[in-house]
C-alpha positions, 0 to 999 in steps of 0.5 A, spaced: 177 350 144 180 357 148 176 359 154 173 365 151 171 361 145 167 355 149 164 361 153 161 364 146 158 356 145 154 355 151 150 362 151 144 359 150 146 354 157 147 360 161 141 363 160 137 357 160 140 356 167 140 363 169 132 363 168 132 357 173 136 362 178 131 367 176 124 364 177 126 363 185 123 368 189 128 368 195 125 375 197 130 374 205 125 380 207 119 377 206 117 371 212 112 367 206 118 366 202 122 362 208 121 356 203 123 359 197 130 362 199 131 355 202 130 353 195 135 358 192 140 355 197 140 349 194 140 351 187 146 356 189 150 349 193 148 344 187 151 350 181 157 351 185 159 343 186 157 342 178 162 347 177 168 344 181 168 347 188 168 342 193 165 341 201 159 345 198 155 346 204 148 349 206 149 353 213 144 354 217 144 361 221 139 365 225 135 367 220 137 365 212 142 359 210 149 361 207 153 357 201 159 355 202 164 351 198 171 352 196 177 349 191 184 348 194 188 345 189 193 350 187 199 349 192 203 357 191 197 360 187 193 366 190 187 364 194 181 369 192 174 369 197 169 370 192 162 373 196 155 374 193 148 374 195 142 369 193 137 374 196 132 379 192 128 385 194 121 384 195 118 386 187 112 391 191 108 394 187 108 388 182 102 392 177 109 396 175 112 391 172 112 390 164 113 383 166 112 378 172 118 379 176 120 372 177 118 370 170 125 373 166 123 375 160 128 379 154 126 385 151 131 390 148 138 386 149 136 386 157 134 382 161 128 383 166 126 379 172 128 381 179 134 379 182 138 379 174 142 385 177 141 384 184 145 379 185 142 373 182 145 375 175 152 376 178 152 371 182 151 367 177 157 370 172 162 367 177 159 360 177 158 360 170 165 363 169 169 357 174 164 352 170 168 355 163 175 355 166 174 347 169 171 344 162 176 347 158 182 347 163 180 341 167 181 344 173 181 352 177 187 355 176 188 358 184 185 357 191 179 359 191 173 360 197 166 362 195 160 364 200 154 366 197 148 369 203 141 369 203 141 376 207 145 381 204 138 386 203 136 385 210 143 387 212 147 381 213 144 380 220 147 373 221 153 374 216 158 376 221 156 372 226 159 366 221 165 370 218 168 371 226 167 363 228 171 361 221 176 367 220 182 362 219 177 358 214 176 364 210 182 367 210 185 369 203 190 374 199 183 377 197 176 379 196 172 378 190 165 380 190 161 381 184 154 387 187 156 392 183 156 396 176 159 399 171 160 407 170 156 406 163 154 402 158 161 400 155 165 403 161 167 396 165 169 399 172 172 396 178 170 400 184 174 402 189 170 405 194 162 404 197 158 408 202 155 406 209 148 406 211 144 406 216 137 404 215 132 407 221 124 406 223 121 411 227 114 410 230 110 417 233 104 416 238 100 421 239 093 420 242 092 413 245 088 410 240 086 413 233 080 418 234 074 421 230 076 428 227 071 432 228 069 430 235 077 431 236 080 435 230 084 441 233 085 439 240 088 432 239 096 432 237 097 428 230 102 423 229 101 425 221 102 432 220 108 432 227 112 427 223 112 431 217 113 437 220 120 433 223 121 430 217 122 437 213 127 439 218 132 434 217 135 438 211 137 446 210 135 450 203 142 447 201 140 440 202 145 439 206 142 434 213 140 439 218 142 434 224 148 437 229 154 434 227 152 430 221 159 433 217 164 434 223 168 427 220 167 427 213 174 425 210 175 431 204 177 428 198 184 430 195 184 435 190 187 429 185 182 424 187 177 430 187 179 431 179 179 424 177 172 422 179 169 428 176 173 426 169 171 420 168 167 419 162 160 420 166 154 423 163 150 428 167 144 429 161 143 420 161 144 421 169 138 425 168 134 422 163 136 415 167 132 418 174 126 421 170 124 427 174 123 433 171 130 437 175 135 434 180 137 436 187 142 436 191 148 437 196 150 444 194 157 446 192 158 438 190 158 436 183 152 429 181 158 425 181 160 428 188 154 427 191 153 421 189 159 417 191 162 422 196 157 426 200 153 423 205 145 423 205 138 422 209 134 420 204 127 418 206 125 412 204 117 410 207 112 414 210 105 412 213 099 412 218 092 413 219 086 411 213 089 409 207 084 405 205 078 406 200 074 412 200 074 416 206 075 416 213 076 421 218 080 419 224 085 422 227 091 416 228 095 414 234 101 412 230 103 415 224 112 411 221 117 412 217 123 409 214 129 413 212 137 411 211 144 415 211 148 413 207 155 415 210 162 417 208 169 415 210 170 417 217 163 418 219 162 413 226 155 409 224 154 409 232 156 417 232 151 418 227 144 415 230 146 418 237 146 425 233 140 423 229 136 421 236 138 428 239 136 432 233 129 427 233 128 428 240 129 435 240 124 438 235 118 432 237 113 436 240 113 433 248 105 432 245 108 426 242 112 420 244 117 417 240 121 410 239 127 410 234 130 403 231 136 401 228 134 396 223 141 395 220 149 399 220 154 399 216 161 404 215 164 406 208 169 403 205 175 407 200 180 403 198 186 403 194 188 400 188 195 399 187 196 392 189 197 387 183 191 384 181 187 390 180 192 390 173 190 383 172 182 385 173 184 390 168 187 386 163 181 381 163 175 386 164 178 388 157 179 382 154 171 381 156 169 388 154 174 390 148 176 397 152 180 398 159 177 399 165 176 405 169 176 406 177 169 408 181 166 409 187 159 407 188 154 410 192 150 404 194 152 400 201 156 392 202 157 393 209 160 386 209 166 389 204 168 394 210 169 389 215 173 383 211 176 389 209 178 392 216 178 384 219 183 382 214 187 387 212 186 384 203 185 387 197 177 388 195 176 388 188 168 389 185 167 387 179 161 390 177 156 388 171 150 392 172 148 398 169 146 406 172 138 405 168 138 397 171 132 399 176 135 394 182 131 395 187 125 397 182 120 394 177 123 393 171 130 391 174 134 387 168 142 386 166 144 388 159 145 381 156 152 384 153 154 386 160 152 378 163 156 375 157 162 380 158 161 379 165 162 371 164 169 372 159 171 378 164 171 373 170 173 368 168 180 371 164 180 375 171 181 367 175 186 364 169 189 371 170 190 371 177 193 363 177 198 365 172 201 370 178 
């Protein structure tokens, strides 16, 4: 039995053990599921023994456990770092699932269940690939080191921490990370470039204490309607981000790049159908496309303060917060970035009120090129898994970790995504397409065969 042949044979197995994974909820935001995530990293530890790699070992960190294992025994082949992560994102607001978010279920040739795109499902493409290569091979064709995190949807806080202390361990001849997606169904793509992010909360204190509104109504500074009002003069008419010197380091796209991205066999009216709102906006002068993967952005993301309970209650709050990120461009500084952001704040906030500016989590953009060899053969296997040649995309969404293996290691990054534009990570309903998980699973399997045969 050929490797893709055996791959066929164990459907009903690789589900079966992906609903295992599934039903975990490692939520790395949320201090109540401490215990759950300690649960997946066992999962994740036990899985990669079973499917060849050997020294698998649990790392405690600061904050969540990291899995790491490795297979050496492939004396002149390739050594491939293969990332990922166990942690999901909280499923909040739980009343908009169809179905419970960690009791995966199918419906429609998806998959649902939080984690199934998000990096649960893709993940476990690459344990289910290895484990289909050493049954039929009876051994891995290259070198081969694997560490999935528990923290990559809270920013990798501990990651880079564990990757400075053991560089001459991880060293490889590349990056392998599986986090991304594909352009659209039936379209494989390999990603080649991701935007940076900069996630940010800010706290706006007016009066001491939450005051009665009509005995202080319109005296009194509202830390509401103020952080509105700020909110509202962060971008122009053109929705461009208002704040002095966002733009100065944008990296211009290249007239040949520019035109390649924008002939990619992309959509706009499924793009629109995919979103849902009744029109679209954004950077003027930048194409969807454009504006989704190479203009950078401010995007709230969270706002609250005051009563929301039940029925009513007059009060004016001390405190009203907001959550906002930036997603940056090559070029942009992260750093550069927040400096300019708390200058702009600090001069639109009234003196009326105060106000605290925190960094939660940083990370540049990553642009790449694709012309070392093995792209072609992550070329070759996605068509043997999928039946079409791939295309090559960039992406809007952020993996800080891929940007600083990229700029400490100085090796290709090849992103072999699996999800779908429509797939809601990060949302209610997220699944995978149970076509793209299968191909997925043949895809990267012939990529490793592949790459050992170099």
């Amino acid at each position: 039995m050929n490797l893709t042949e055996y791959i066929d044979s164990k459907r009903d197995e690789h589900l079966k053990e992906l609903y295992e994974f599934l039903k975990i909820p490692s939520v790395s935001a949320q201090s109540e599921h401490k215990r759950d995530i300690e649960s997946a990293a066992k999962w994740v530890a036990s899985r990669l023994s079973a499917a060849g790699l050997e020294k698998v070992e649990i790392v405690p960190t600061k904050m969540h456990p990291l899995v790491y294992g490795e297979s050496l025994h492939a004396p002149g082949k390739p050594t491939i770092l293969f990332y990922g992560h166990y942690d999901v994102q909280p499923a909040e607001p739980l009343d908009l699932w169809t179905s419970p978010a960690f009791e995966p279920t199918i419906r429609g040739g998806n998959l649902y269940g939080r984690g199934t795109a998000d990096d649960k499902g893709q993940v476990h493409i690459h344990i289910r690939a290895l484990d289909a290569i050493l049954k039929t091979a009876g051994k891995l064709p290259i070198n081969l080191k694997v560490m999935i995190e528990g923290e990559e949807e809270i920013g990798s806080v501990s990651l880079w921490e564990f990757v400075n202390a053991n560089k001459a361990k991880l060293k490889a001849d590349a990056l392998v990370v599986s986090d991304t997606g594909m352009l659209a169904a039936g379209v494989p793509s390999i990603t080649y470039g991701l935007r940076g992010l900069n996630y940010y909360q800010i706290e706006v204190t007016g009066p001491a204490q939450d005051l009665h509104s009509g005995i202080f109504g319109g005296a009194v500074p509202n830390p509401i309607t103020i952080l509105c009002e700020l909110v509202a003069k962060l971008h122009d008419k053109n929705m461009r981000v208002a704040v002095p010197g966002f733009y100065d380091d944008v990296a211009k796209l290249s007239k040949a790049e520019r035109k390649a991205l924008n002939s990619l066999p992309w959509k706009a009216a499924e793009f629109r159908k995919t979103v849902g709102a009744p029109g679209l906006s954004g950077e003027k002068g930048a194409s969807i496309v454009e504006q989704l993967w190479t203009r950078p952005t401010l995007e709230l993301n969270g706002i609250w303060g005051g009563y929301m309970g039940e029925g009513s209650k007059t009060v004016i709050p001390s405190k009203a917060y907001a959550k906002f990120s930036t997603r940056l461009v090559p070029n942009q500084n992260p750093d550069k970035i927040t400096k300019a952001l708390e200058r702009h704040i600090r001069k639109l906030l009234p003196k009326t009120v105060k106000f605290k500016l925190d960094l939660h989590s940083s990370g540049k953009a990553w642009v790449a090129p694709y012309t070392h060899p093995f792209f072609e053969v992550a070329h070759d296997a996605l068509e043997k898994g999928f039946g079409k040649r791939a295309v090559f995309i960039r992406e809007g969404g952020s993996i800080p970790f891929v940007t600083q293996m990229y700029d400490t290691f100085k090796v290709p990054c090849i992103l072999l995504g699996f999800g779908l534009p429509d797939e809601n990570a990060h949302a209610p309903d997220e699944h995978i397409s149970l076509e793209n998980y299968f191909g997925g699973i043949k895809a990267v399997a012939h990529f490793y065969e592949g790459l050992g045969k170099l």
